[in-house]
mmCIF file of the C-alpha atoms, coordinates in Angstrom:
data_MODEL
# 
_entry.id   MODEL 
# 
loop_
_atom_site.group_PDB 
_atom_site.id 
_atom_site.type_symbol 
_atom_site.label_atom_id 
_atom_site.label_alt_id 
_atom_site.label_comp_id 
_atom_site.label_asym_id 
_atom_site.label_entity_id 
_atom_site.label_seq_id 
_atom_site.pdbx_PDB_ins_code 
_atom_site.Cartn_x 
_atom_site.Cartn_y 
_atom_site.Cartn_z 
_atom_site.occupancy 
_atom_site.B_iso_or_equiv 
_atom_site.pdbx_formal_charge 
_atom_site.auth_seq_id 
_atom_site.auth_comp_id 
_atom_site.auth_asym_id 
_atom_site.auth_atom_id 
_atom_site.pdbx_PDB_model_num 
ATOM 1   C CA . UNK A 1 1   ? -9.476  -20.851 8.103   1.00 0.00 ? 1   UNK A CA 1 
ATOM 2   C CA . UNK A 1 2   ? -6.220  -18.881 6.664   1.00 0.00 ? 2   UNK A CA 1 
ATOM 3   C CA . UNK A 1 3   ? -6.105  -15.714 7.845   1.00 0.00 ? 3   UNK A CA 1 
ATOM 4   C CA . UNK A 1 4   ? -4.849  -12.475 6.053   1.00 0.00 ? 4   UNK A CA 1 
ATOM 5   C CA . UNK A 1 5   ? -3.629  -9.432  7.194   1.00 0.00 ? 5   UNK A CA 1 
ATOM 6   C CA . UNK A 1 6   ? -4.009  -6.957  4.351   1.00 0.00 ? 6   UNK A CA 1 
ATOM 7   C CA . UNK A 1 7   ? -4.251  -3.272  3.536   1.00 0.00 ? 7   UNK A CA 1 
ATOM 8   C CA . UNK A 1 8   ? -7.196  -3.174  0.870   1.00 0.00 ? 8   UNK A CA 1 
ATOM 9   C CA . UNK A 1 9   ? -5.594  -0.071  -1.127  1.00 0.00 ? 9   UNK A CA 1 
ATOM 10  C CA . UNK A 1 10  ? -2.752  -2.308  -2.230  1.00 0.00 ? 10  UNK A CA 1 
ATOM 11  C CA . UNK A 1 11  ? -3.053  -3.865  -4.673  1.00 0.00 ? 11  UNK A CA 1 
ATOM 12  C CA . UNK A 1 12  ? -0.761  -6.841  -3.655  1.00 0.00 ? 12  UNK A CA 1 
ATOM 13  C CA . UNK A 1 13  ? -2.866  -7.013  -1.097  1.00 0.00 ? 13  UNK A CA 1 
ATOM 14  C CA . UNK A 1 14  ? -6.019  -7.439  -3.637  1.00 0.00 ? 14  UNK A CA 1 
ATOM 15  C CA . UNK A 1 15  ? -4.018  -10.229 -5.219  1.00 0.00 ? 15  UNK A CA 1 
ATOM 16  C CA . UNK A 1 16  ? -4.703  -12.536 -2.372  1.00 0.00 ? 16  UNK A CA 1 
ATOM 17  C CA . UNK A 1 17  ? -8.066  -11.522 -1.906  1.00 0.00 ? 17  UNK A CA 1 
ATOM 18  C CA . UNK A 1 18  ? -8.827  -11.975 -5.927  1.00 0.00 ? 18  UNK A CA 1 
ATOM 19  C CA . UNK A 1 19  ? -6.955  -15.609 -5.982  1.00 0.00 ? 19  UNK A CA 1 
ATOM 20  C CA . UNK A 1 20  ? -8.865  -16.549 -3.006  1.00 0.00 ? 20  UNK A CA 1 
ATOM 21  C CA . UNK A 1 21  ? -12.413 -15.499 -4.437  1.00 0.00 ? 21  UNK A CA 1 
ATOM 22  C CA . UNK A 1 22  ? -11.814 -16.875 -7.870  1.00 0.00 ? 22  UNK A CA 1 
ATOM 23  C CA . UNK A 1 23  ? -10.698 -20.202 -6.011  1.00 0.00 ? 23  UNK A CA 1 
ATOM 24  C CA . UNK A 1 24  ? -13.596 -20.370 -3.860  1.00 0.00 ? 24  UNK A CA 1 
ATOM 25  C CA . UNK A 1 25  ? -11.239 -20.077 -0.701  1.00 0.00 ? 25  UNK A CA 1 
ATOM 26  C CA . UNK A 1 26  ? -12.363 -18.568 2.429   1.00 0.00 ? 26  UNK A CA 1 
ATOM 27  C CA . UNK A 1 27  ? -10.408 -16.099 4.221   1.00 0.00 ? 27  UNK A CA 1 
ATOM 28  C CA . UNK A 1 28  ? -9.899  -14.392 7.752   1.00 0.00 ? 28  UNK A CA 1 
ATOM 29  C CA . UNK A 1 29  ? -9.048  -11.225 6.175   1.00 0.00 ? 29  UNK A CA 1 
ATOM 30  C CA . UNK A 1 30  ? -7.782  -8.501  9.044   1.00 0.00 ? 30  UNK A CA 1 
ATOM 31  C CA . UNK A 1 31  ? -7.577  -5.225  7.777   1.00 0.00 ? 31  UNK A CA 1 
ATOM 32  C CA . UNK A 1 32  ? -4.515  -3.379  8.224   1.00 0.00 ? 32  UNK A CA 1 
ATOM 33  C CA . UNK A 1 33  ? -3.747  0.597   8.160   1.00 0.00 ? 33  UNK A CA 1 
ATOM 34  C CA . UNK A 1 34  ? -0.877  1.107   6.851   1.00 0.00 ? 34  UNK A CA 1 
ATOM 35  C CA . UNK A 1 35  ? -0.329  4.493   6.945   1.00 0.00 ? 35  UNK A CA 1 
ATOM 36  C CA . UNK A 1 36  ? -1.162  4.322   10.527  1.00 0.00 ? 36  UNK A CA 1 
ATOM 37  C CA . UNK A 1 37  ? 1.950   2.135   11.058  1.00 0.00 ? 37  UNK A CA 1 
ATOM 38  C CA . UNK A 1 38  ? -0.330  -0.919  12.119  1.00 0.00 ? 38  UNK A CA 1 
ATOM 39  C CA . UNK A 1 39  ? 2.068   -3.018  9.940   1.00 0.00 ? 39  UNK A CA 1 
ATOM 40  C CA . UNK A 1 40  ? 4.879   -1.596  12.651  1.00 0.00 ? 40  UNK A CA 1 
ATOM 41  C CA . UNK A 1 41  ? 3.374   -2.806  16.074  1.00 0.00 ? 41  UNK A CA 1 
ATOM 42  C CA . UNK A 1 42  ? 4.832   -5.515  17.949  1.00 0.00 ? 42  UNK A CA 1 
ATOM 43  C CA . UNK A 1 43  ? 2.130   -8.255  17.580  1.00 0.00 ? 43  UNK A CA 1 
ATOM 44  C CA . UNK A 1 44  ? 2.230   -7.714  13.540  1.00 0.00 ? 44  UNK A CA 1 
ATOM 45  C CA . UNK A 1 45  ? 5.986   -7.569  13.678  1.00 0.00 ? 45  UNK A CA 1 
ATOM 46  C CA . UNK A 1 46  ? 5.820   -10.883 15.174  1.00 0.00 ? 46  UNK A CA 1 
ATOM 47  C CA . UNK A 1 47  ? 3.889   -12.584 12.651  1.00 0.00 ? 47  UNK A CA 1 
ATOM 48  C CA . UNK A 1 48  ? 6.099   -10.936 9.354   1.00 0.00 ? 48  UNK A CA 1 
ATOM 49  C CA . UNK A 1 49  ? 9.253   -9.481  11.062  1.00 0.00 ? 49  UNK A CA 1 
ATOM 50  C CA . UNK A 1 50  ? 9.634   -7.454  7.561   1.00 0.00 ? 50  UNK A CA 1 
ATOM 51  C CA . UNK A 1 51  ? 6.882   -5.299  8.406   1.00 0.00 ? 51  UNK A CA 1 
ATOM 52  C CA . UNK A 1 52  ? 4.645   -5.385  5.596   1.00 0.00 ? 52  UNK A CA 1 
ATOM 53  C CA . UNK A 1 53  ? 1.674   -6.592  3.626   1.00 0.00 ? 53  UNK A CA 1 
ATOM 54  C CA . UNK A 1 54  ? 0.160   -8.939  2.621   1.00 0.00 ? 54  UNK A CA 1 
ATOM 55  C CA . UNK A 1 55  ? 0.757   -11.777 5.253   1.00 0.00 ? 55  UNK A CA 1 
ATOM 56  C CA . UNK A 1 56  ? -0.827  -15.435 5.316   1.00 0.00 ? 56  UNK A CA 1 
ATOM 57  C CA . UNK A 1 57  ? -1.126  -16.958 8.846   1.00 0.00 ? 57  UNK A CA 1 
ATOM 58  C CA . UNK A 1 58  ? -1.822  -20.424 8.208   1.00 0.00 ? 58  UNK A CA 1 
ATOM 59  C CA . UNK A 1 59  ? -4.042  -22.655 10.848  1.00 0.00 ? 59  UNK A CA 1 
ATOM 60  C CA . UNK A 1 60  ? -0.878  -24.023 12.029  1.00 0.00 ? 60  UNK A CA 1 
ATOM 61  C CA . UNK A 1 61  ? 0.311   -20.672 12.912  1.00 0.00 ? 61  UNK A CA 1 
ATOM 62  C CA . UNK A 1 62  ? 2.974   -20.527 10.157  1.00 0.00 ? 62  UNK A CA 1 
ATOM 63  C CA . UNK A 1 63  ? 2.888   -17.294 8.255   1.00 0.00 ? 63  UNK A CA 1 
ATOM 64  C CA . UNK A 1 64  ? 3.614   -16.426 4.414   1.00 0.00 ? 64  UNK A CA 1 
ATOM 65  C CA . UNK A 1 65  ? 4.919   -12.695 3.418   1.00 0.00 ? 65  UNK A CA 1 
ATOM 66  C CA . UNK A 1 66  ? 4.906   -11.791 -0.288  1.00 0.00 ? 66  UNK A CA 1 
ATOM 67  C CA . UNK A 1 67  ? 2.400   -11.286 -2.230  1.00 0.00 ? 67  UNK A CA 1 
ATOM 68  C CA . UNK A 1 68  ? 3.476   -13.443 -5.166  1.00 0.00 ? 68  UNK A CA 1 
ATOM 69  C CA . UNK A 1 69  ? 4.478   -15.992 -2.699  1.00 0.00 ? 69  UNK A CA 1 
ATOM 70  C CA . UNK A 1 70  ? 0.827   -16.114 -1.324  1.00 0.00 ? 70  UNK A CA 1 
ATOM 71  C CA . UNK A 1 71  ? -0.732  -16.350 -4.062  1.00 0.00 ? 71  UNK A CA 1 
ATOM 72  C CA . UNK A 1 72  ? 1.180   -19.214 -5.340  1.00 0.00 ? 72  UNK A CA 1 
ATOM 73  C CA . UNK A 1 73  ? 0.311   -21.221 -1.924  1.00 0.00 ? 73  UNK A CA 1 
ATOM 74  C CA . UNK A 1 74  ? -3.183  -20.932 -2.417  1.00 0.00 ? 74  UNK A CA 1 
ATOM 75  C CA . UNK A 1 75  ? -3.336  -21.488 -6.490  1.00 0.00 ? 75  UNK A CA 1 
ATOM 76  C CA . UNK A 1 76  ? -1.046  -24.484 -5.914  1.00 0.00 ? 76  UNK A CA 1 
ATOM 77  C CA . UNK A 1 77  ? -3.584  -27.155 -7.479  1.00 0.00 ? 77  UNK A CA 1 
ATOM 78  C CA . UNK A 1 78  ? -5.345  -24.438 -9.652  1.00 0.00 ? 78  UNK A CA 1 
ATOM 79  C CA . UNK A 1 79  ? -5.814  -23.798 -13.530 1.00 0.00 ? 79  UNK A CA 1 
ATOM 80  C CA . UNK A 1 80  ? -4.198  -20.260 -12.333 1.00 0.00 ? 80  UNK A CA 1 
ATOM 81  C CA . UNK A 1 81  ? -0.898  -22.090 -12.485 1.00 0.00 ? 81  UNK A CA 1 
ATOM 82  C CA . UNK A 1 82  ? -0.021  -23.581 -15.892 1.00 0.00 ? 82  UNK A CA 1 
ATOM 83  C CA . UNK A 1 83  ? 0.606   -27.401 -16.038 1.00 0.00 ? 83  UNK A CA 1 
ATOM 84  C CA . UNK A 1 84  ? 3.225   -27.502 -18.839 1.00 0.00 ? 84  UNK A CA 1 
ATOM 85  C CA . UNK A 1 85  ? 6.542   -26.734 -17.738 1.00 0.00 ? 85  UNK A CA 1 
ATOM 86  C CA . UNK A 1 86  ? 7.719   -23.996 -19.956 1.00 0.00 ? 86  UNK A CA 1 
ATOM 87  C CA . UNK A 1 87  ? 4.512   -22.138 -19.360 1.00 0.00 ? 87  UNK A CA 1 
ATOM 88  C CA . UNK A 1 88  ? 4.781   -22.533 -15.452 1.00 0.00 ? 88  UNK A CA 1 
ATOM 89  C CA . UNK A 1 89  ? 7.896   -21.277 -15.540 1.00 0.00 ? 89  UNK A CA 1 
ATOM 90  C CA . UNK A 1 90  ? 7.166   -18.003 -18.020 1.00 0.00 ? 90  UNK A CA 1 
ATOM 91  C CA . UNK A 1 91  ? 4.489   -17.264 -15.601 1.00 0.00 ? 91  UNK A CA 1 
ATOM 92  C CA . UNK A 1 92  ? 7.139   -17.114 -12.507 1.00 0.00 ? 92  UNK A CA 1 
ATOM 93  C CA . UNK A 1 93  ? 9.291   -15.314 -14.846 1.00 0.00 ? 93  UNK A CA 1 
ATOM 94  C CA . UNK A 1 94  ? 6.690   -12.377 -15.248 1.00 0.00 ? 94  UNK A CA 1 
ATOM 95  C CA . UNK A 1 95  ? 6.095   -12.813 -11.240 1.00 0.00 ? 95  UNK A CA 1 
ATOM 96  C CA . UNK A 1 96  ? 9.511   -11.817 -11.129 1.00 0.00 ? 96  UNK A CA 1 
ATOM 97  C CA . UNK A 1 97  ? 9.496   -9.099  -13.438 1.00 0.00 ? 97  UNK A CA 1 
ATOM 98  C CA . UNK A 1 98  ? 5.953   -8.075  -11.960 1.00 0.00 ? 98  UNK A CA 1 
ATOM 99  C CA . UNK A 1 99  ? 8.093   -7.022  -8.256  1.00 0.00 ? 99  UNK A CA 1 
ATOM 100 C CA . UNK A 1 100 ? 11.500  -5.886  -9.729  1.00 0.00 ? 100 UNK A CA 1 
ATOM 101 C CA . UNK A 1 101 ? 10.240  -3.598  -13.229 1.00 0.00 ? 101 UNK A CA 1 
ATOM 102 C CA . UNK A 1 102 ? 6.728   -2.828  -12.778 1.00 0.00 ? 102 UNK A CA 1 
ATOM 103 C CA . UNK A 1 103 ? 5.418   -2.509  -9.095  1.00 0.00 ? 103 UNK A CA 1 
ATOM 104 C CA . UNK A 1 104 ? 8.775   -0.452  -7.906  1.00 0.00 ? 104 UNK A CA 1 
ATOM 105 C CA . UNK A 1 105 ? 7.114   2.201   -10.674 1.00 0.00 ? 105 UNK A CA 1 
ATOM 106 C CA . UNK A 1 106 ? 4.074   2.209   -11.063 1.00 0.00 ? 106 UNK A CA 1 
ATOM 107 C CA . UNK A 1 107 ? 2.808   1.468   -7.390  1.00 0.00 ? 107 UNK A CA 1 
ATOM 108 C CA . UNK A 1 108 ? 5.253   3.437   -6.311  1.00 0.00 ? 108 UNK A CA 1 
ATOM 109 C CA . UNK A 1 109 ? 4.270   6.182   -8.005  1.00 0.00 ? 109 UNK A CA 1 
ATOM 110 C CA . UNK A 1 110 ? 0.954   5.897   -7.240  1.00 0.00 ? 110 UNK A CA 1 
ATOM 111 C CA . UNK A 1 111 ? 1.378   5.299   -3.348  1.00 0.00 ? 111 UNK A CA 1 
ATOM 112 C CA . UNK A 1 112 ? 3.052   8.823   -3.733  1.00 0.00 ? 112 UNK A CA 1 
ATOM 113 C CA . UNK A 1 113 ? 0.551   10.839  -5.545  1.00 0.00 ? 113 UNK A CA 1 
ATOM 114 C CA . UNK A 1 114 ? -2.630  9.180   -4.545  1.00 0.00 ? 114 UNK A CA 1 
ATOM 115 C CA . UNK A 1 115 ? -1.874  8.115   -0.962  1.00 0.00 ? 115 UNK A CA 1 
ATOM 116 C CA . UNK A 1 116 ? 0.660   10.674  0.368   1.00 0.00 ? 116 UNK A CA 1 
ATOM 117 C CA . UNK A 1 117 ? -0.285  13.520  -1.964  1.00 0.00 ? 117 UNK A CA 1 
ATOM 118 C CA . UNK A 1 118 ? 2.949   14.592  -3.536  1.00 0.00 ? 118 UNK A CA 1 
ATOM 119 C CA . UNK A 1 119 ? 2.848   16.497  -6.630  1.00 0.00 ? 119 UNK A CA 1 
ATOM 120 C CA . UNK A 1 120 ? 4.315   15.395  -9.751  1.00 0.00 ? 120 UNK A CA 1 
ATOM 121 C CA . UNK A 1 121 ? 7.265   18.162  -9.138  1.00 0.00 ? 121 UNK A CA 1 
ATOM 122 C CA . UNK A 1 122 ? 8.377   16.080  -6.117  1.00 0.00 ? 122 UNK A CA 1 
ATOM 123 C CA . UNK A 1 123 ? 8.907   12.762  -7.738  1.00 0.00 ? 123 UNK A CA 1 
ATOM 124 C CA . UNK A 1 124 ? 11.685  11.020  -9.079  1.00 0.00 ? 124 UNK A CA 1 
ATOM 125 C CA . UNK A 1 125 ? 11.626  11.642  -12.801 1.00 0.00 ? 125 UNK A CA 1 
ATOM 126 C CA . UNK A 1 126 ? 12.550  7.717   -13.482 1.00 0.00 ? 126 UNK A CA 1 
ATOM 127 C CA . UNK A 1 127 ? 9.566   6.463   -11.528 1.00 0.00 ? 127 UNK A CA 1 
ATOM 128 C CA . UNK A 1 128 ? 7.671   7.811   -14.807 1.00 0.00 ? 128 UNK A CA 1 
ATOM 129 C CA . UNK A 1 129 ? 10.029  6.474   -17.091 1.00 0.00 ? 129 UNK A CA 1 
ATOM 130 C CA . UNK A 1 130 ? 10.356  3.102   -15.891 1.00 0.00 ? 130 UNK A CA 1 
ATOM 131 C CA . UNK A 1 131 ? 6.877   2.834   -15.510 1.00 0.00 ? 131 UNK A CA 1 
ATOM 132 C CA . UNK A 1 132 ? 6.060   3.556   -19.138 1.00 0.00 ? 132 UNK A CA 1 
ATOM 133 C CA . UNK A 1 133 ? 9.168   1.509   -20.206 1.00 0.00 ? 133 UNK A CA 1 
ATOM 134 C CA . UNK A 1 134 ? 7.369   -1.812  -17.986 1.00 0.00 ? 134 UNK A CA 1 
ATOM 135 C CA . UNK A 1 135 ? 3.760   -0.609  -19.639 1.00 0.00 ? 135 UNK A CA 1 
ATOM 136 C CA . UNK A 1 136 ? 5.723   -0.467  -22.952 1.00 0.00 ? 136 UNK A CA 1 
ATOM 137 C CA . UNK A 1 137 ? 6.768   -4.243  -22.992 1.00 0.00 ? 137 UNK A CA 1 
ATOM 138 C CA . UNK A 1 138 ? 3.818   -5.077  -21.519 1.00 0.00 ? 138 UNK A CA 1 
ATOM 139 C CA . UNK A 1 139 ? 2.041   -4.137  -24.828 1.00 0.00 ? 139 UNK A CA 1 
ATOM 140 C CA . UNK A 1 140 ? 4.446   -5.301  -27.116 1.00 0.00 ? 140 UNK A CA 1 
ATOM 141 C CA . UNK A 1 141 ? 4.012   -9.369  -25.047 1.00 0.00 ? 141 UNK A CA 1 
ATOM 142 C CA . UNK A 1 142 ? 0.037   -8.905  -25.352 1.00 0.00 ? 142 UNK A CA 1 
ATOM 143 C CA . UNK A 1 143 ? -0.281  -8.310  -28.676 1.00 0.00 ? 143 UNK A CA 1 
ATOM 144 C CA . UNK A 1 144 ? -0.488  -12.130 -30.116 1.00 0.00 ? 144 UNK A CA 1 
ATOM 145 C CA . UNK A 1 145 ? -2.043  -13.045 -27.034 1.00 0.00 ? 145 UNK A CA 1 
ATOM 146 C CA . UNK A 1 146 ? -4.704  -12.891 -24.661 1.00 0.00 ? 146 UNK A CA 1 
ATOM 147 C CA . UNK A 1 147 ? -2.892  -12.980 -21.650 1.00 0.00 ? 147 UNK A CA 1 
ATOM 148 C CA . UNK A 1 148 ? 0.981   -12.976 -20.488 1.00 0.00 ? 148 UNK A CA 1 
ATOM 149 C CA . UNK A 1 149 ? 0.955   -16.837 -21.154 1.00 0.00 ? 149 UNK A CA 1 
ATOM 150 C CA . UNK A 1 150 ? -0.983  -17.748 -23.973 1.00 0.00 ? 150 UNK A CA 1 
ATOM 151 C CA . UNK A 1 151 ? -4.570  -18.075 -23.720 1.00 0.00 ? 151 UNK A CA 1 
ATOM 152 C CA . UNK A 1 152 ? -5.562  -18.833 -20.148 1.00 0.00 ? 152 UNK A CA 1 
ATOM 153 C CA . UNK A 1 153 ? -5.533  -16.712 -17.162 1.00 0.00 ? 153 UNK A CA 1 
ATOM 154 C CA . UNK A 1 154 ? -2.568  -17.304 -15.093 1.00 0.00 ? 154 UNK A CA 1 
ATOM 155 C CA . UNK A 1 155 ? -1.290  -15.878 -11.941 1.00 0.00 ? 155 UNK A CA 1 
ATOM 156 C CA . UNK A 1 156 ? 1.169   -14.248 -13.898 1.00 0.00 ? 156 UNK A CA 1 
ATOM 157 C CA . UNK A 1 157 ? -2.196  -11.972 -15.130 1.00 0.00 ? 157 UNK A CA 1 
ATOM 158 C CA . UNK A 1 158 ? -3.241  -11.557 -11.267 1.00 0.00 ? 158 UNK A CA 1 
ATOM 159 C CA . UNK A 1 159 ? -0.207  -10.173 -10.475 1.00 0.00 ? 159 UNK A CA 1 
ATOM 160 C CA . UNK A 1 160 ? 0.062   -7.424  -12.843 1.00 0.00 ? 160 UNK A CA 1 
ATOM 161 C CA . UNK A 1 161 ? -3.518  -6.428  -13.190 1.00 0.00 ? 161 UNK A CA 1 
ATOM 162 C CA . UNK A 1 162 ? -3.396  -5.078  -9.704  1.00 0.00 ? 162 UNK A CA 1 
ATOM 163 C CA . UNK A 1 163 ? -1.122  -2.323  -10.466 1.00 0.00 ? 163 UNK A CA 1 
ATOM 164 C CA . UNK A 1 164 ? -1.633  -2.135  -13.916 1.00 0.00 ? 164 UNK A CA 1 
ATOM 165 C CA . UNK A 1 165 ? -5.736  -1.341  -13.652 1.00 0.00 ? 165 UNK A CA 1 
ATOM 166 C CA . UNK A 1 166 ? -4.323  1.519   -11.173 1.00 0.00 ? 166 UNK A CA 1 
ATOM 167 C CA . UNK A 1 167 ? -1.854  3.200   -13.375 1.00 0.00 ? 167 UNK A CA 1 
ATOM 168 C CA . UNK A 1 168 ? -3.803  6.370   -14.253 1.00 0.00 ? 168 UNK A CA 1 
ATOM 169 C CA . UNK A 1 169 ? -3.417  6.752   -10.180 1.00 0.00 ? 169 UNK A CA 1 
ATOM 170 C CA . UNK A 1 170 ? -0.008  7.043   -10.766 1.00 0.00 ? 170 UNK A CA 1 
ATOM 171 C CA . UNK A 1 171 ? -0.016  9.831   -13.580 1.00 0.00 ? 171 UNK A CA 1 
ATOM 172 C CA . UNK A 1 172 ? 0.421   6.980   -16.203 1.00 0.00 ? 172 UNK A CA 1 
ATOM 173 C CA . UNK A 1 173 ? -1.880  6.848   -19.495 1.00 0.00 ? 173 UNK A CA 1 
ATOM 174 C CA . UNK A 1 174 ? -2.768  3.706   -20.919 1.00 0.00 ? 174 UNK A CA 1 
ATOM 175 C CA . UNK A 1 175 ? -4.682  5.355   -23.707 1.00 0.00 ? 175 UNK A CA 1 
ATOM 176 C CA . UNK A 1 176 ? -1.461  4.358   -25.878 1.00 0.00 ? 176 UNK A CA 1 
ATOM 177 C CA . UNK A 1 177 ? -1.303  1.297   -24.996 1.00 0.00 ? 177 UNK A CA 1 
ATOM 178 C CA . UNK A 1 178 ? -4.422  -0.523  -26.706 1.00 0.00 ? 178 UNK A CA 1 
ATOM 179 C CA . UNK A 1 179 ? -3.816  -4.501  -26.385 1.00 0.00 ? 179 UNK A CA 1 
ATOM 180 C CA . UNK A 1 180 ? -3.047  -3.533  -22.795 1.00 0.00 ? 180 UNK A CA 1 
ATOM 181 C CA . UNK A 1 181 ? -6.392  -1.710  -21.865 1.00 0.00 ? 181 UNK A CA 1 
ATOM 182 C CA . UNK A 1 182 ? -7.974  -4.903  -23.481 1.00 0.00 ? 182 UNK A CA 1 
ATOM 183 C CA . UNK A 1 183 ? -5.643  -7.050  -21.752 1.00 0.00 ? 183 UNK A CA 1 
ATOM 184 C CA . UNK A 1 184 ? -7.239  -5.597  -18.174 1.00 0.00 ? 184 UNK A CA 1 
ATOM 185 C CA . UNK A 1 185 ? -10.655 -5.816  -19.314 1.00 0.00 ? 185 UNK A CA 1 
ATOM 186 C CA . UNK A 1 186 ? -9.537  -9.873  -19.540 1.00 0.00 ? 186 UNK A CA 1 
ATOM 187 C CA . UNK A 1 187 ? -8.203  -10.094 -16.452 1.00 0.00 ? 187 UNK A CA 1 
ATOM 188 C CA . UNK A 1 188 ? -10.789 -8.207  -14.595 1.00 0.00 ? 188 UNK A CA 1 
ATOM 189 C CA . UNK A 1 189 ? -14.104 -10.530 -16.645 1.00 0.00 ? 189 UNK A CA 1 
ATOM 190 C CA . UNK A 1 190 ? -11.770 -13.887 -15.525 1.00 0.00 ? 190 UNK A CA 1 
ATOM 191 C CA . UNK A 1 191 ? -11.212 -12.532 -12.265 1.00 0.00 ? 191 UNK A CA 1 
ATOM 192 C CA . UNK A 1 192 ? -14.964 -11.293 -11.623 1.00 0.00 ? 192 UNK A CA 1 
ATOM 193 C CA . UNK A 1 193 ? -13.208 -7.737  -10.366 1.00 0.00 ? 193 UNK A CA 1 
ATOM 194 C CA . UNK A 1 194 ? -15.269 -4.518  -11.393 1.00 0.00 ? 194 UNK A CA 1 
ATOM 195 C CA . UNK A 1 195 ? -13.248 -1.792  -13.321 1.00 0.00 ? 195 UNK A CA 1 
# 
């Protein structure tokens, strides 16, 4: 059995455990605190010398970090990765976009105000902007379509649900952004996750 060591308030930690339940996969899931630094201790260290979650341990022994990169492993034969070749690659290039222009903002933000309790006073003014900006061009790509690439669920959906779904956590509101709210809704049906 694979096992995971995950933190269940992260959501790129619920990205694994969504793929993995939508694909029927069972998992070894080991919870992991961290704000108690559990991700810091010599044994974890060991298995993802980065320090973070999530992290695959395969039943070989080797282990995957990333969350995009985990999820990949275990969609690898799925419908959750699109067989043309265009589409595959749009969906990596929104798995890109998902870890460089959305989750630096909007989890971030989050992590701060809902996790470690800052006030909105004490946060980096771009955090907000940013955020909105990546919320912004979300909306503008989902209003032709169902989902980031075309009509089928696609990891590419997984990946940004999990922060996305969050967002009022953060400070943001998605009451502006209408094919977006719908957009979750999607995700979360095709998914089998409860709002």
């Amino acid at each position: 059995m694979l096992t995971v060591y995950g933190d269940h308030k992260s959501g790129n930690c619920l990205k694994v455990a969504w793929v993995a339940a939508h694909l029927g996969i069972d998992l070894d899931w080991r919870e992991v605190d961290i704000l108690k630094g559990e991700t810091r201790t010599p044994g974890f260290l060991a298995l993802n010398p980065d320090g973070r979650v999530p992290t695959l341990v395969l039943e070989d022994g080797r282990s995957l970090a990333e969350s995009n990169a985990i999820i990949g492993y275990l969609a690898r034969d799925s419908a959750l990765i699109p067989a043309d070749a265009f589409a595959r690659a749009k969906m990596r290039q929104w798995l890109f976009w998902e870890q460089y222009s959305h989750e630096p903002y909007i989890a971030v933000r989050r992590f701060q105000l809902f996790y470690l309790g800052r006030t909105e006073a004490e946060l980096e003014p771009k955090l907000f902007e940013r955020g909105h900006a990546a919320l912004a061009l979300m909306e503008g790509a989902l209003a032709d379509r169902p989902f980031l690439v075309g009509s089928d669920l696609s990891l590419a959906d997984v990946a940004l649900v999990a922060y996305t779904r969050l967002a009022h956590e953060g400070g943001f509101d998605l009451a502006p952004y209408p094919a977006l709210r719908a957009w979750i809704n999607r995700v979360e049906a095709g998914l089998g996750v409860a709002s």
